[in-house]
LUMKEVEX-340255 format. One record per residue (C-alpha): y negated, z negated, x negated. Coordinates in steps of 0.2 Angstrom, whole numbers, plus 2048, in hexadecimal, padded with zeros to 3 digits. Layout:
N
YZX ...
END
This chain:
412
794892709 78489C70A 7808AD6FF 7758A16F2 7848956EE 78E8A26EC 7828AA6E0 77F8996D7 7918976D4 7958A86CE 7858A56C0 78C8946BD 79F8A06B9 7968AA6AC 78C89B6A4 79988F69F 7AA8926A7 7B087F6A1 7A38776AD 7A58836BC 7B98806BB 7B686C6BE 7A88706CB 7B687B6D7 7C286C6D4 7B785E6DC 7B38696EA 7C686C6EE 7CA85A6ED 7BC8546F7 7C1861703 7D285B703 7CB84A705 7C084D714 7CE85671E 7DC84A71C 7CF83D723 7CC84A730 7DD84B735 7DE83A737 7D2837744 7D984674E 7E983D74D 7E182D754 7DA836761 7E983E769 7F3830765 7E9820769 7F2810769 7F880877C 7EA7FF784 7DF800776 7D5812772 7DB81A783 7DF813795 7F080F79A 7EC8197A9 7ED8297A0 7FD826796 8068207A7 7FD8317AF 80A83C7A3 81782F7A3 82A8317A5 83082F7B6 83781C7B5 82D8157A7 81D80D7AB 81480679D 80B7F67A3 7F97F77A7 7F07E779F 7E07ED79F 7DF7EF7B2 7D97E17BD 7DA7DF7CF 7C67DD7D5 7C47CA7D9 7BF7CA7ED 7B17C17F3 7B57B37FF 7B77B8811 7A67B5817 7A77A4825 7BA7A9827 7C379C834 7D679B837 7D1797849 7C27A484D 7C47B2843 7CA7BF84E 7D67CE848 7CD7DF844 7CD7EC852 7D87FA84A 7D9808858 7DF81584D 7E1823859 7D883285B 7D683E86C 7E1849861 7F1844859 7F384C844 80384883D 7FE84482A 7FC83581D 7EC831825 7E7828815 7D681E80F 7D0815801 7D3805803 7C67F67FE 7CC7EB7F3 7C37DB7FE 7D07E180E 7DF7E2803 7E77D380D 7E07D081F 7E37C0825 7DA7B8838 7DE7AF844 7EF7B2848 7F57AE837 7FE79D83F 8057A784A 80D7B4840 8137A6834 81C79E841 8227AF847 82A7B0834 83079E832 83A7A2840 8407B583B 8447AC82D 84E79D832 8567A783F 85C7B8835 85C7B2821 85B7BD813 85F7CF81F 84C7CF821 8467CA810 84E7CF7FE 8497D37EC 8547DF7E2 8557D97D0 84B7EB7CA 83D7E57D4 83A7D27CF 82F7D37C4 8267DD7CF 8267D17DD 81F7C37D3 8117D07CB 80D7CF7DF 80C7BE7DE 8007BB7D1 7F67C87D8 7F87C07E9 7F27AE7DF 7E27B77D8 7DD7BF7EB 7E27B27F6 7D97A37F3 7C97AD7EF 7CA7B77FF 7D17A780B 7CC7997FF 7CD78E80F 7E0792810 7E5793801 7E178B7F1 7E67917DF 7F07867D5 7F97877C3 80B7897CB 8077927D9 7FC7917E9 7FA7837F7 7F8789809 7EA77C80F 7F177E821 80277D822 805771812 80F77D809 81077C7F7 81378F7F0 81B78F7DE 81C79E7D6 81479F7C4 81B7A27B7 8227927AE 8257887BC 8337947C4 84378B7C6 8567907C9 85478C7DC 8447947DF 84279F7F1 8427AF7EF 8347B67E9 8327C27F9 8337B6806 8247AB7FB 8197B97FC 81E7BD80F 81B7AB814 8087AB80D 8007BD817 8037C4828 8097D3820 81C7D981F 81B7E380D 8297EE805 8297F07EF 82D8037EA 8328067D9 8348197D0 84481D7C7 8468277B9 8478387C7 8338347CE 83C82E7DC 83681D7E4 8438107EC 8418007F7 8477F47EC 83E7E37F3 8337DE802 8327D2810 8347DC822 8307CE82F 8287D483C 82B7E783C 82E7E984F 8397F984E 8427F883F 84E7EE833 84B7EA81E 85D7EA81C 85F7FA823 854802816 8557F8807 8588027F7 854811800 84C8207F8 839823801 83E83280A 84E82B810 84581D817 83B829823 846835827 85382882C 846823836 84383383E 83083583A 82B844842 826853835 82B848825 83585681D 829864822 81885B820 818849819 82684980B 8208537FD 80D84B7FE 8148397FF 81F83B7F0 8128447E7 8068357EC 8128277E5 8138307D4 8028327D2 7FA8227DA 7EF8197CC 7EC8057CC 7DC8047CF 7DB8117E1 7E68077F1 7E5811801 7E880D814 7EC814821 7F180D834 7FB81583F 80080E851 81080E85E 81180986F 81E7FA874 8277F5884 8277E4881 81B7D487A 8287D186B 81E7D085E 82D7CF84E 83A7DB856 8387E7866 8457DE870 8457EB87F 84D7FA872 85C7EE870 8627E0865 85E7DD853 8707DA850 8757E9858 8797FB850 87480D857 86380685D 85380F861 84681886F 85781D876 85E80D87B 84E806884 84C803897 83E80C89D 82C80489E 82A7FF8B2 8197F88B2 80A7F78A5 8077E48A4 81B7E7898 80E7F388C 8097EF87E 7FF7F886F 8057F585D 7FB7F984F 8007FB83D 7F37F882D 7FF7FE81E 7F67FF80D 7FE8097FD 7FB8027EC 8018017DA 8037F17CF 7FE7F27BD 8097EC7B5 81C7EF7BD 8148007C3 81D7FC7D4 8158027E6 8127F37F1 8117F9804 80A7ED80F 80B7EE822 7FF7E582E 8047E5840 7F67E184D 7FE7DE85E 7F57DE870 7F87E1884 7F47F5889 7EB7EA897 7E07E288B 7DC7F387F 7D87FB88C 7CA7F2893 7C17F8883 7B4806885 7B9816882 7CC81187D 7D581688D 7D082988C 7D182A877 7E3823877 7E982C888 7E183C880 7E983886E 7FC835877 7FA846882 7F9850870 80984886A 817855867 82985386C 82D84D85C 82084085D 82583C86E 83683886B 83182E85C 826823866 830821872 82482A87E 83182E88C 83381B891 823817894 818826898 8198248AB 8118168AB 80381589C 7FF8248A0 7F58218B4 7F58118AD 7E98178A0 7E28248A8 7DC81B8B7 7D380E8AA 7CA81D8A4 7C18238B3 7BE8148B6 7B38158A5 7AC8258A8 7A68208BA 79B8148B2 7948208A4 7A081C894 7A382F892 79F834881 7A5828872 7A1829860 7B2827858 7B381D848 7C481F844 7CC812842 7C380984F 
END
């Protein structure tokens, strides 16, 4: 109120107190009026309703450890088909994720939504590579914990939008489920037409990717468990064995170098904090004494117990090498809130990767920075007297005919 109202009022006192009275009453009941509306809208605004005046991204942001509330407004990005992809000719991407110097770290990327599932022309060979797990070993290499069904069909209907769209010349959407237009197989797994009998869900969604995958679900501590996945073709290491495991129990029974003092208290923080709508990748890679792609025969039987690095017979010649390459990609569903992981092995000869330029120094260089811890993780003692003159005589061999400097484009 400026000095002239207050002076008009004051007059208006004097003049005919009656009027003034009813005056100061109307202005305190429109006041009244105005900030109860006010308060209203304040309300409204620090309390909006679920999925409506405010993203469910933000209210699962501040949420109770355990308690996802179910993000319906979120949608994975259609892909566009894979351009003049062919089950025959499409070759698998060159992952050479080494560097001349080795980094313990998460090594994490933002992951396209387009490469979410790569699939080339070895898919028929890794699907009779898990037929055969699966017919061999049963339900030890595949399972899905009754916390995490849900989650694992939430995979599924994500897997029924992205599929057929990416690959629409292998599979092809239908109301129940998806139809492999290769193999035959009929996929059911919608909602509705679910029976009694039905596979597990695990093993459906195994049977359609070359991927092995894992499902992590947060408890009411923040921690995240493995309570589902399909481990097929993991080379050095057993789903039964890790199943219901917490995440850092999973590494560190695992004896992944540095976990404790560099990895552990970022990777939890990450899986707590991970949004819908930002996967990541990162690869990682391990050498193997043998060409088994499933399982790494030459560390001992899949049966066995006490098995690792330390039961292997040393590497006696290079043409035994091979290089295995992991593509794993980290990403939250919308609606369970559970983590999918997803592991993509690519598999090839040390005698073929190393006719590539460059290759032979990068990964001898990359290997000679590895620590003891690393060493012993990769198994570095059973094979180093022979990759490495193996490797390095592949090199010069390079650098004699001018392929000295590269231009690293990590991972390639």
């Amino acid at each position: 109120m400026n000095s002239t109202s207050a002076t008009s009022i004051v007059q208006l006192l004097k003049e005919n107190p009656q009027n003034a009275k009813l005056v100061l009453l109307g202005g305190i009941i429109i006041f009244v009026v105005v900030t109860f509306f006010q308060s209203i809208n304040k309300s409204r605004k620090v309390k909006p309703a679920i999925g409506i005046t405010e993203p469910t991204a933000k209210l699962n942001k501040n949420r109770k450890f355990g308690h996802w509330i179910p993000d319906y407004e979120f949608q994975t990005p259609i892909p566009p088909a894979f351009e003049n992809w062919s089950i025959k000719e499409t070759r698998p991407i060159p992952y050479r994720a080494f560097k001349h110097k080795y980094a313990i770290n998460m090594g994490i990327r933002n992951m396209e939504w387009d490469s979410w599932f790569e699939l080339d022309n070895e898919w028929e060979k890794f699907h009779i590579h898990k037929l055969e797990r699966v017919e061999e070993r049963g339900t030890e290499l595949y399972q899905t914990l009754p916390p995490a069904r849900d989650a694992v069909y939430e995979l599924l209907d994500e897997m029924w939008q992205y599929l057929p769209n990416r690959y629409p010349t292998l599979f092809k959407q239908k109301e129940y489920g998806l139809d492999n237009l290769v193999t035959g197989e009929v996929h059911v797994f919608k909602e509705g037409f679910r029976t009694e009998k039905q596979e597990d869900p695990a093993l459906t969604a195994a049977k359609m990717i070359q991927d092995d995958f894992a499902i992590m679900m947060e408890n009411e501590e923040g921690v995240y468990h493995l309570k589902a996945g399909a481990i097929l073709l993991a080379g050095f290491w057993r789903l039964k064995d890790k199943l219901n495991m917490p995440l850092s129990m999973i590494h560190t029974s695992g004896d992944v170098p540095k976990y404790n003092e560099k990895l552990k208290s970022g990777m939890e923080k990450f899986f707590i904090r991970q949004p819908c709508d930002k996967p990541v990748v990162r690869n990682n890679y391990f050498i193997q004494t043998d060409d088994h792609l499933p399982w790494s025969t030459s560390i001992g039987s899949e049966s066995e117990e006490g098995i690792g690095w330390y039961t292997a017979e040393p590497a006696t010649h290079a043409e035994q090498l091979y290089f295995r390459s992991e593509r794993q990609s980290l990403r939250r569903l919308p609606k369970s809130g559970a983590i999918v992981f997803t592991v993509r092995t690519y598999f090839l000869p040390i005698a073929e990767l190393a006719q590539e330029p460059y290759i032979p120094r990068r990964l001898l260089n990359g290997m000679s920075t590895w620590d003891t811890d690393v060493q012993e993780y990769k198994g570095w003692h059973k094979y180093k007297d022979v990759i490495v003159p193996y490797l390095e005589e592949k090199a010069r061999e390079q650098e004699a005919n001018g392929l000295v400097q590269e231009k690293e484009v990590y991972p390639f």
